[in-house]
C-alpha positions as CSV (number, residue, x, y, z in Angstrom):
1,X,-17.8,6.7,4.1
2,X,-14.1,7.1,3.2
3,X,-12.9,10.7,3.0
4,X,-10.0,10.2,0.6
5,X,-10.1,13.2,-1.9
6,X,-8.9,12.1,-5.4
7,X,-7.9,15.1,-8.3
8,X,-10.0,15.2,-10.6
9,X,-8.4,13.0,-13.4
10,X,-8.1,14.6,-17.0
11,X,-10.9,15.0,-19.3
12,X,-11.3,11.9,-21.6
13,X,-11.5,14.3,-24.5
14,X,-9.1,17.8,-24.1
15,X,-10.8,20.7,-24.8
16,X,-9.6,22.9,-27.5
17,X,-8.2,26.1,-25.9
18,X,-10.2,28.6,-28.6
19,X,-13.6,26.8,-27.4
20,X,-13.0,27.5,-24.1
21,X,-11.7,30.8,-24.6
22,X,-14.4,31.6,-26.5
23,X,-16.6,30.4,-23.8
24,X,-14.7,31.8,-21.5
25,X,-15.8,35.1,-22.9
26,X,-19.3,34.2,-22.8
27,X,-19.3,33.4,-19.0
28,X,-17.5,36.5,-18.6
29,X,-20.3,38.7,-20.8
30,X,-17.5,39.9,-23.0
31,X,-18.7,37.9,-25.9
32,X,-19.9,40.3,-28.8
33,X,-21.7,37.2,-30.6
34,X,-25.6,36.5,-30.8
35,X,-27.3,34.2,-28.9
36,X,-26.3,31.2,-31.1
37,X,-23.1,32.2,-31.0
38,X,-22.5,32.3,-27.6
39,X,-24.0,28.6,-27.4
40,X,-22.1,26.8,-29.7
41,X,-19.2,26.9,-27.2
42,X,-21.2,24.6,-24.7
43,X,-23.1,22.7,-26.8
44,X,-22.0,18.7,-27.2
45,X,-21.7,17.0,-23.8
46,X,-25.8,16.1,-24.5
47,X,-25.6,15.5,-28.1
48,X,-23.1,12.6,-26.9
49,X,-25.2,11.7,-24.3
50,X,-28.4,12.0,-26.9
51,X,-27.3,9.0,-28.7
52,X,-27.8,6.1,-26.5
53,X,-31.2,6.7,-26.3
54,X,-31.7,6.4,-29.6
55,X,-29.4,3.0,-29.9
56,X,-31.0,-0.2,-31.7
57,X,-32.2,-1.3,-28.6
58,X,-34.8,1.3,-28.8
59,X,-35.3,0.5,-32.5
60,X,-36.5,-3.1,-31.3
61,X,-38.9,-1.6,-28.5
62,X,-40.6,1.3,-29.8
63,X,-41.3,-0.9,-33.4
64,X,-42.3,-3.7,-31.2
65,X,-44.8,-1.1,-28.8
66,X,-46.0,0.9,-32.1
67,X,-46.5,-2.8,-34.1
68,X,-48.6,-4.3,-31.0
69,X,-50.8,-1.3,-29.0
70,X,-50.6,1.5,-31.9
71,X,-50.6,4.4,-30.2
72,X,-51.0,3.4,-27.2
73,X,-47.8,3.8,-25.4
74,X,-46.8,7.6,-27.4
75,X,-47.0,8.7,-23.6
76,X,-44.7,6.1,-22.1
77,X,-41.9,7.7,-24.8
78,X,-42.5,11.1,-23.6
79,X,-42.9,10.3,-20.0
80,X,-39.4,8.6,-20.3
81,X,-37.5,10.7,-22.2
82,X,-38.6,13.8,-19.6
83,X,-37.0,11.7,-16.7
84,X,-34.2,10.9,-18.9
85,X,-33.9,14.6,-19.1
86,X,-33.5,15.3,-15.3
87,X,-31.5,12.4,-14.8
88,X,-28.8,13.4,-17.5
89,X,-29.4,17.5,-16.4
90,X,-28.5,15.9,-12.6
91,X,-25.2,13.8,-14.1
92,X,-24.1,17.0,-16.1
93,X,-24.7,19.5,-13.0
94,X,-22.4,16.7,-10.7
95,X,-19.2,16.9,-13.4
96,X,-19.6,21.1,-13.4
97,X,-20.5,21.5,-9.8
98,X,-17.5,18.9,-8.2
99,X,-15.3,18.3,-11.1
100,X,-15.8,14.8,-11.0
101,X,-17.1,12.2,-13.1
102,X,-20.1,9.5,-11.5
103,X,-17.6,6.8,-10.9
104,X,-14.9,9.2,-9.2
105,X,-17.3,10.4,-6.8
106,X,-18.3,6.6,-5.6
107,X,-14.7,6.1,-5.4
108,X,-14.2,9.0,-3.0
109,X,-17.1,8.5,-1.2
110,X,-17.7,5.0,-1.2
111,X,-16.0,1.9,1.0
112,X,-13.4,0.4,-1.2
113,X,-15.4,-3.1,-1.6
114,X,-18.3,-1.3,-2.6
115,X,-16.2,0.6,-4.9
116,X,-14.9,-2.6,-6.7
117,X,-18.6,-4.2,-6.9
118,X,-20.1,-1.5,-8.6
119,X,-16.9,-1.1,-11.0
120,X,-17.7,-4.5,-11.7
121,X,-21.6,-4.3,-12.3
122,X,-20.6,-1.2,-14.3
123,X,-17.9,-3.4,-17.2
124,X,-21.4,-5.9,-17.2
125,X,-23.4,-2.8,-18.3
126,X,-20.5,-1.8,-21.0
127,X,-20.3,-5.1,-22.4
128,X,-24.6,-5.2,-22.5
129,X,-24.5,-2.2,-23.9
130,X,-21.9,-3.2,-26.5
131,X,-23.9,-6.2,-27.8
132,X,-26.9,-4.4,-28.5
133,X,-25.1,-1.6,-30.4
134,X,-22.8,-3.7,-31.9
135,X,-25.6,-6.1,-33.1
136,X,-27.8,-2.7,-34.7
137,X,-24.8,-2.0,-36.5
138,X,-23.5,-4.9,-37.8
139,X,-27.7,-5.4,-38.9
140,X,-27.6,-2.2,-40.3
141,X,-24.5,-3.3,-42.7
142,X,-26.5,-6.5,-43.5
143,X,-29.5,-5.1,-44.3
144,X,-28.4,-2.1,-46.7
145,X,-25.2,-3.9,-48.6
146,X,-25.6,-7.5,-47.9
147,X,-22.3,-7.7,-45.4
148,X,-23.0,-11.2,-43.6
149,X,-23.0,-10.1,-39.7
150,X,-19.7,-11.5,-38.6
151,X,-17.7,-9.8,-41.1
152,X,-20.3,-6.6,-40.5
153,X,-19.1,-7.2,-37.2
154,X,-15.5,-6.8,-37.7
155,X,-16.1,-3.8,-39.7
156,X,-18.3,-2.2,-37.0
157,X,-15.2,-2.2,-34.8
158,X,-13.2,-0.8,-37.5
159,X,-14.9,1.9,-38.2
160,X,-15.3,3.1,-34.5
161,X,-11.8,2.7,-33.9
162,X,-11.9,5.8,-36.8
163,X,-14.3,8.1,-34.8
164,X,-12.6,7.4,-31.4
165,X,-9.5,8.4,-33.1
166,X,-10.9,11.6,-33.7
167,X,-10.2,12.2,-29.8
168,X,-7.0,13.4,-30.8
169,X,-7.7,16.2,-32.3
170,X,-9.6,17.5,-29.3
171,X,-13.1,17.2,-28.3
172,X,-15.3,19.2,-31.1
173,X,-14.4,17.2,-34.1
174,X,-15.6,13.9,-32.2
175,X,-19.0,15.5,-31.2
176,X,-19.5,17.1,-34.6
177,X,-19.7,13.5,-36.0
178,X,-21.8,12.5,-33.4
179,X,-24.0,15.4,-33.6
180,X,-23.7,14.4,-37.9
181,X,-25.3,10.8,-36.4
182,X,-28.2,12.5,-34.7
183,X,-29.0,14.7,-37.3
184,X,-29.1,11.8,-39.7
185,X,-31.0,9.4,-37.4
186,X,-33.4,12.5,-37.1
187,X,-33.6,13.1,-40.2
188,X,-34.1,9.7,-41.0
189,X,-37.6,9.4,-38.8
190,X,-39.0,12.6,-40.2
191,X,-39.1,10.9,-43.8
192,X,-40.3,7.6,-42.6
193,X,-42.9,9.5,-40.6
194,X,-43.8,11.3,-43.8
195,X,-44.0,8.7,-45.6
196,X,-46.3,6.7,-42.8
197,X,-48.5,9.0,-42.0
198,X,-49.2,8.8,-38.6
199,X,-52.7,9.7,-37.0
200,X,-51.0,12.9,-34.4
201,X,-55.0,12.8,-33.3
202,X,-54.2,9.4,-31.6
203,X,-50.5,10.1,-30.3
204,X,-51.8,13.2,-28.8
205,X,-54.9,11.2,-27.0
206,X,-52.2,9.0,-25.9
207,X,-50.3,11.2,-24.0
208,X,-53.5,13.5,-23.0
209,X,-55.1,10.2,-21.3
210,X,-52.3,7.7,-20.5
211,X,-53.3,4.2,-19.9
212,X,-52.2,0.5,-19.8
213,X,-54.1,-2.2,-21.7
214,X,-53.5,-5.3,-19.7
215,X,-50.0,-7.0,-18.2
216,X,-48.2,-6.8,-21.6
217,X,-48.2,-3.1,-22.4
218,X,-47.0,-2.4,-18.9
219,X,-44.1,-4.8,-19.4
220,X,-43.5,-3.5,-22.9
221,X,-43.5,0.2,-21.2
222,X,-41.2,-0.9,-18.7
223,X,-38.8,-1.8,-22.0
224,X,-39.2,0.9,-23.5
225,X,-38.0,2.8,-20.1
226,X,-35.1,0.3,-19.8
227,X,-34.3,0.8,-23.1
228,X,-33.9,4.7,-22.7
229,X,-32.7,5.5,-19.1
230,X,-29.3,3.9,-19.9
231,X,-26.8,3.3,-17.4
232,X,-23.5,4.1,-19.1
233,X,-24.3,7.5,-20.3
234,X,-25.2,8.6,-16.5
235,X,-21.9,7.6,-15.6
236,X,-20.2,9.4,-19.0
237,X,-22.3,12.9,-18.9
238,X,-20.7,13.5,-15.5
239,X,-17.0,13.1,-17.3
240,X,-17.9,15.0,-20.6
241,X,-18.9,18.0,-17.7
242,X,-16.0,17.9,-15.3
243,X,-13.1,19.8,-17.0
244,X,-14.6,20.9,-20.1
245,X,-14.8,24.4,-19.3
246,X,-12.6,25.0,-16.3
247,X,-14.1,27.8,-13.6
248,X,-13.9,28.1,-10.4
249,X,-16.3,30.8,-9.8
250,X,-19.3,29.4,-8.3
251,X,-21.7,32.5,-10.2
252,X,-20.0,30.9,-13.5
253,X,-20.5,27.2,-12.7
254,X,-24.1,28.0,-12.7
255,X,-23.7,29.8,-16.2
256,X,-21.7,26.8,-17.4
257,X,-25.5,24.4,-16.2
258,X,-27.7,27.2,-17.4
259,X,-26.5,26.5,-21.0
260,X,-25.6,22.9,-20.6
261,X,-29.3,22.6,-20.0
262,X,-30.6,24.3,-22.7
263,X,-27.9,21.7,-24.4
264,X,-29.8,18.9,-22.9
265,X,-33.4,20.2,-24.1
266,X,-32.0,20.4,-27.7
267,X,-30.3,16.7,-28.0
268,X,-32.4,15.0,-25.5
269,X,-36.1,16.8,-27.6
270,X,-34.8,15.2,-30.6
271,X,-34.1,11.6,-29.1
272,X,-37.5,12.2,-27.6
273,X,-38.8,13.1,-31.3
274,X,-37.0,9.7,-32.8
275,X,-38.0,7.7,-30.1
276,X,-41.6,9.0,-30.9
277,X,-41.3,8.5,-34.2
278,X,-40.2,5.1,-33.9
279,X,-43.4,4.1,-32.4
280,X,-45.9,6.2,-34.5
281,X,-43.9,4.9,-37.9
282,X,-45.1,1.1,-36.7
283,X,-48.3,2.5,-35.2
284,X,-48.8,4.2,-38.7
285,X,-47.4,0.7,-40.5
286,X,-48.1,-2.4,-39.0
287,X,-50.8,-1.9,-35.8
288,X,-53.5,0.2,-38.6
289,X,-53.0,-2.4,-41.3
290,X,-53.5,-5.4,-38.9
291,X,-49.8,-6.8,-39.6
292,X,-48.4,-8.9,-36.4
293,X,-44.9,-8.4,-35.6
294,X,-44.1,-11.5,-34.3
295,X,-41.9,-11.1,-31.0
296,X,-40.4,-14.3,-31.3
297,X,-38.5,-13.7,-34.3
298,X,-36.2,-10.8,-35.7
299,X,-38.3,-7.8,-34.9
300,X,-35.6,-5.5,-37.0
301,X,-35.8,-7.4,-39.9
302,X,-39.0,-7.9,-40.1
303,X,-39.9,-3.7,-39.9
304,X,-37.5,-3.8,-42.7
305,X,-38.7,-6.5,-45.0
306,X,-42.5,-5.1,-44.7
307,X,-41.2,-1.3,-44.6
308,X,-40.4,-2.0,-48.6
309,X,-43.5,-3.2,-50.1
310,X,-46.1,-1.2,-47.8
311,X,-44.3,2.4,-47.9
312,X,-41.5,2.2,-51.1
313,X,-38.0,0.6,-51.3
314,X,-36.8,3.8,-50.0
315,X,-38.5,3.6,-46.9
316,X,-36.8,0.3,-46.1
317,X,-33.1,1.9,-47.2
318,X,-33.9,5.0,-44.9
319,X,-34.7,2.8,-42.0
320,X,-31.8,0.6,-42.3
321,X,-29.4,3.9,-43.2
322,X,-31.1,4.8,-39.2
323,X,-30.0,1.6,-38.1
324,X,-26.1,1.5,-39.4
325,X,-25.9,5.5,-38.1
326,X,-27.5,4.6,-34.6
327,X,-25.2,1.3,-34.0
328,X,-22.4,3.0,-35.2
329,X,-22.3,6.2,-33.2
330,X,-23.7,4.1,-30.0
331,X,-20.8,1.9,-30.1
332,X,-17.9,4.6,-30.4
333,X,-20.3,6.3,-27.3
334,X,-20.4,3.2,-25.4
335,X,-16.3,2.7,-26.0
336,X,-16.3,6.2,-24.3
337,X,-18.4,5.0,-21.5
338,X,-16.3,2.3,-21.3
339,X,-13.0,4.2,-20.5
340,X,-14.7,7.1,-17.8
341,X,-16.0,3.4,-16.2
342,X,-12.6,2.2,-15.5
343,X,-10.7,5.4,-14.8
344,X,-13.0,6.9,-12.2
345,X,-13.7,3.5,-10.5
346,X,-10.3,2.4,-10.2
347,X,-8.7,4.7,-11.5
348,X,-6.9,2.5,-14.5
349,X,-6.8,3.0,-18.1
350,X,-6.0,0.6,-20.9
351,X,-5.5,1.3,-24.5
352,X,-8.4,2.6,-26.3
353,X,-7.8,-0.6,-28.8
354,X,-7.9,-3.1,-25.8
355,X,-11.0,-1.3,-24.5
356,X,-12.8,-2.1,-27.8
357,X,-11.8,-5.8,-28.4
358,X,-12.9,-7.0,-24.7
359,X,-16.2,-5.1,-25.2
360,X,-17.0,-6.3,-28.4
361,X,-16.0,-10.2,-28.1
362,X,-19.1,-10.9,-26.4
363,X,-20.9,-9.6,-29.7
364,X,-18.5,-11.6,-31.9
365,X,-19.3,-14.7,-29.5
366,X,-23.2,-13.9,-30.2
367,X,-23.2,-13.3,-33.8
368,X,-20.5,-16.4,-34.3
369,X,-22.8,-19.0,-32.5
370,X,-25.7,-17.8,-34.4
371,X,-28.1,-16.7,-32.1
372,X,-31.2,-14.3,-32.8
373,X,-30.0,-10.6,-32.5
374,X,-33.2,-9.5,-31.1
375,X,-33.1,-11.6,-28.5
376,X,-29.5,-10.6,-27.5
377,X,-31.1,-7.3,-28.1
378,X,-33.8,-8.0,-25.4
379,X,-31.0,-9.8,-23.1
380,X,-29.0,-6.8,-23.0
381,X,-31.3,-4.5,-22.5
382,X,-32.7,-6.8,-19.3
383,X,-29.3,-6.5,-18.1
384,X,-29.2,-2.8,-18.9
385,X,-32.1,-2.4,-17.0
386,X,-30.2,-4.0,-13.7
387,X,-27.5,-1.9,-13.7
388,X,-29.8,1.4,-13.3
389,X,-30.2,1.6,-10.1
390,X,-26.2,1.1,-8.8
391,X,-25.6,4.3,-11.1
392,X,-29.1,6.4,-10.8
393,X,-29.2,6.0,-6.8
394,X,-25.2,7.6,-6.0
395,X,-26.3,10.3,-8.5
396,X,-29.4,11.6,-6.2
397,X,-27.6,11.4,-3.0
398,X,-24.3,13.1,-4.9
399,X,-26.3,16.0,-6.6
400,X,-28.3,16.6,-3.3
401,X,-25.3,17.2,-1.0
402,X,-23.9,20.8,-0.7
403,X,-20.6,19.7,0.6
404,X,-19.9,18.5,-3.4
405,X,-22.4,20.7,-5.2
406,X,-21.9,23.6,-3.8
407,X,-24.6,26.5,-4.7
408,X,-25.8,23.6,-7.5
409,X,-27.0,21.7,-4.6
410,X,-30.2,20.1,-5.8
411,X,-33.8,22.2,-4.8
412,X,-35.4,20.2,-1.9
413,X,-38.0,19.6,-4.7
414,X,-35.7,18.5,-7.5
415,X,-34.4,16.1,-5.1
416,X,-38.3,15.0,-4.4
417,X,-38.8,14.1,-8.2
418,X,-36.0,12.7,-8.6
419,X,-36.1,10.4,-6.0
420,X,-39.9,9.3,-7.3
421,X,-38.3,9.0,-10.5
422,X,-35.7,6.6,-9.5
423,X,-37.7,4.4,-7.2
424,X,-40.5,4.1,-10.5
425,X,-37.4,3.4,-12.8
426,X,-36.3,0.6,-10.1
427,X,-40.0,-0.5,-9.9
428,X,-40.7,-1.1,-13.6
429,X,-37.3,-2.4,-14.3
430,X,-37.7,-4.9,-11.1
431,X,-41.2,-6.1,-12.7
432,X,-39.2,-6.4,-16.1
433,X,-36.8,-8.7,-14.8
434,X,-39.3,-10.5,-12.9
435,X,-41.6,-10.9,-16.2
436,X,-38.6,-11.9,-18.4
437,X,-37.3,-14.7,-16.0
438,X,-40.6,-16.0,-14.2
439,X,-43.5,-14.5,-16.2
C-alpha cells in the first residue's frame, strides 16, 4: 500500500458560512433552537444521496416485480433499502471521520495501477448511470408533453446544467431542489398508492415471511438490489461529508454522524417508502387484475398507458410527473458523482459543461439509433451492478481501520454485517450477470 498522504481537496459544493456557523453552535450546545432547528444545519448530504435510489431504473424494476409476483418481493425492497442505509451511513462516517471522499482514500491507499483501473471502472459506472437517468427523463418529457426523446434529450441536459449551476450559490440552494424532487416523487407515490389501493395485509405478509417463487423472482430481487445499492452515490456521500462542517474535535465528529444519521433515516425511509410503493402500485394494478407486463417491451410505457384507463387520466400524469422529477434530479446527482469520481481518483477536474456532454453522448447515441429504453434501462443497470463491488469493498476495509476513522472506527459487529452485506450484494449481483448473459 502506498503511504502518500494527499489534502483533502475542496468540497464540490462550498458551504455557506451561516450554515456552518449555525451548526457550529449546535455541536458546541450553544444553539438556543428546538430540535428541528438544530437539524436543519446537517440535513442534505442524504437527501442527495436519497435520489438515486429512486432513479427510473428503479421505476422499471419495482413495476416489473409488483406487475409479475404481486407482493411477493415487498421484502426484497425493504431488505435493500436497510443495507443501502448502512452502506451510505458507512460512506458518510468515512468523509466526517478522514476528511476524504471514497475515491481519495483509494488514491492514498491504493497502488497507482489499481488506482487508475478502478477510476476507470468508476467513469463506466457514471456513464451507466447517465443512460438510465437520462433515458427516465427524456421518457418523462415524452410521455407528459409529447417532446419526441432526442430533442427531450437535449433538453434534459439543459435543464441540469440549471440545477448544477445552483452550486454557485453554495451548497443549500442545490439540495433544497433536490430535497423539492423527493418530496415530489414522494408525493407522487402516495396518490398513486391511494388511488391503487394496495392490500398492506399482503405487503406486510411479504415481509413477515420472505420467500422466493422459483429462479425468476430471485433474479428479479437481485434487480431490484442492483437497482438500489448504486455505485456512484457511495463514492459521492463520502465528498458531500468531508468538509461540509469543518471540526477537528473527535467528540464533535461523532456529533456531526449522530445527526448525519438521523439525516440518512429521513431521506433513505422515504426512498424505501417510493421504492415500496412502486411495487405495491403494480401489485395493486396489474398483478390483481391479471394484466401481463410484457418484459420484452417498454415496461414504462406500458404502466403508463394502462395507469390511464384502470385508475383515471390523472394517475397516468402523476406517474409520468414522478418519472420527469426522478430523471431529472438523478442526472444533475449523477453529474455530481461524476466530478468527486475524477477529482479524488486522479485528482483532475474538467468543466462542469464537459463533464455533462461526455456523460450524456452515450444516451444521445442510444436514443438516436433507436433502441428500446428499457432495455438500455436493464443494460445499465447490469453494468451498475458490476461496478458495486470495486466501490462497496474499499469502503468496509476504510471505515474499519482506526488509523483513518479514528474513534468512528467501525464496531467489530458493524464491520460483521457489513461485510455479509457486501459479499450477498456481490452474490446476487454475480448471479444477475450470469442470468442476463448465459441464463
Amino acid at each position: 500500500m502506498r503511504q502518500e498522504r494527499l489534502a483533502p481537496m475542496r468540497d464540490p459544493v462550498p458551504p455557506l458560512d451561516t450554515t456552518e456557523f449555525h451548526a457550529v453552535e449546535v455541536l458546541e450546545g450553544r444553539s438556543q433552537r428546538g430540535f428541528l432547528g438544530r437539524l436543519l444545519p446537517f440535513l442534505g448530504p442524504a437527501f442527495i444521496a436519497s435520489i438515486a435510489y429512486m432513479d427510473p431504473g428503479n421505476f422499471a424494476t419495482n413495476i416489473q416485480g409488483g406487475a409479475q409476483f404481486g407482493y411477493l418481493l415487498v421484502w426484497v425492497v425493504v431488505a435493500s433499502n436497510l443495507m443501502a442505509m448502512l452502506v451510505q451511513a458507512l460512506s458518510a462516517k468515512l468523509g466526517i471521520a478522514a476528511g476524504l471522499s471514497l475515491p481519495e482514500a483509494i488514491r492514498q491507499e491504493a497502488p497507482r495501477p489499481v488506482t487508475w483501473a478502478l477510476w476507470a471502472l468508476a467513469e463506466v459506472v457514471a456513464i451507466a448511470t447517465d443512460l438510465a437517468e437520462f433515458l427516465g427523463a427524456a421518457v418523462g418529457l415524452y410521455l407528459l408533453f409529447g417532446i419526441p426523446l432526442f430533442p427531450a434529450a437535449l433538453l434534459t441536459a439543459v435543464i441540469t446544467f440549471g440545477i448544477l449551476a445552483l452550486q454557485r450559490f453554495g451548497f443549500r440552494p442545490l439540495e433544497a431542489v433536490i430535497t423539492g424532487f423527493v418530496g415530489l416523487i414522494g408525493l407522487c407515490y402516495l396518490v398513486e398508492t391511494i388511488l391503487g389501493k394496495p392490500d398492506f395485509r399482503l405487503a406486510a405478509q411479504s415481509i413477515l415471511q420472505p420467500r422466493f417463487q422459483g429462479t425468476e423472482s430471485v433474479l428479479l430481487a437481485a434487480g431490484i438490489l442492483g437497482a438500489t445499492v448504486m455505485p456512484h452515490v457511495i463514492y459521492l456521500h463520502s465528498a458531500l461529508t468531508q468538509n461540509r462542517i469543518s471540526v477537528q474535535a473527535p467528540a464533535l465528529k461523532r456529533r456531526i454522524f449522530h445527526f448525519e444519521l438521523i439525516d440518512i433515516l429521513i431521506a433513505m425511509g422515504i426512498a424505501g417508502l417510493v421504492n415500496a410503493s412502486m411495487l405495491m402500485m403494480a401489485a395493486s394494478t396489474f398483478w390483481e387484475r391479471g394484466i401481463a407486463v410484457n418484459e420484452d417491451s417498454d415496461i414504462i410505457l406500458q404502466a403508463y398507458q394502462t395507469l390511464a384507463p384502470l385508475l383515471g387520466g390523472a394517475a397516468s400524469i402523476i406517474f409520468a410527473v414522478s418519472l420527469l422529477a426522478s430523471g431529472l434530479s438523478s442526472a444533475t446527482v449523477g453529474t455530481m458523482a461524476g466530478q468527486v469520481i475524477m477529482q479524488g481518483f486522479i485528482h483532475r477536474s474538467i468543466p462542469i459543461w464537459l463533464r455533462r456532454l461526455v456523460t450524456m453522448l452515450p444516451a444521445l447515441a442510444v436514443i438516436g439509433l433507436g433502441v428500446d429504453t428499457t432495455r438500455a434501462l436493464v443494460l445499465s443497470q447490469v453494468v451498475l451492478s458490476f461496478g458495486i463491488p470495486f466501490a462497496l469493498v474499499p469502503l468496509v476495509i476504510f471505515t474499519s481501520r482506526r488509523d483513518l476513522m479514528g474513534d468512528l472506527v467501525n464496531h467489530k459487529l458493524t464491520t460483521a454485517v457489513a461485510t455479509i452485506i457486501a459479499g450477498l450484494i456481490i452474490s446476487l449481483n454475480v448471479f444477475l450477470l450470469y442470468q442476463t448473459f448465459f441464463g
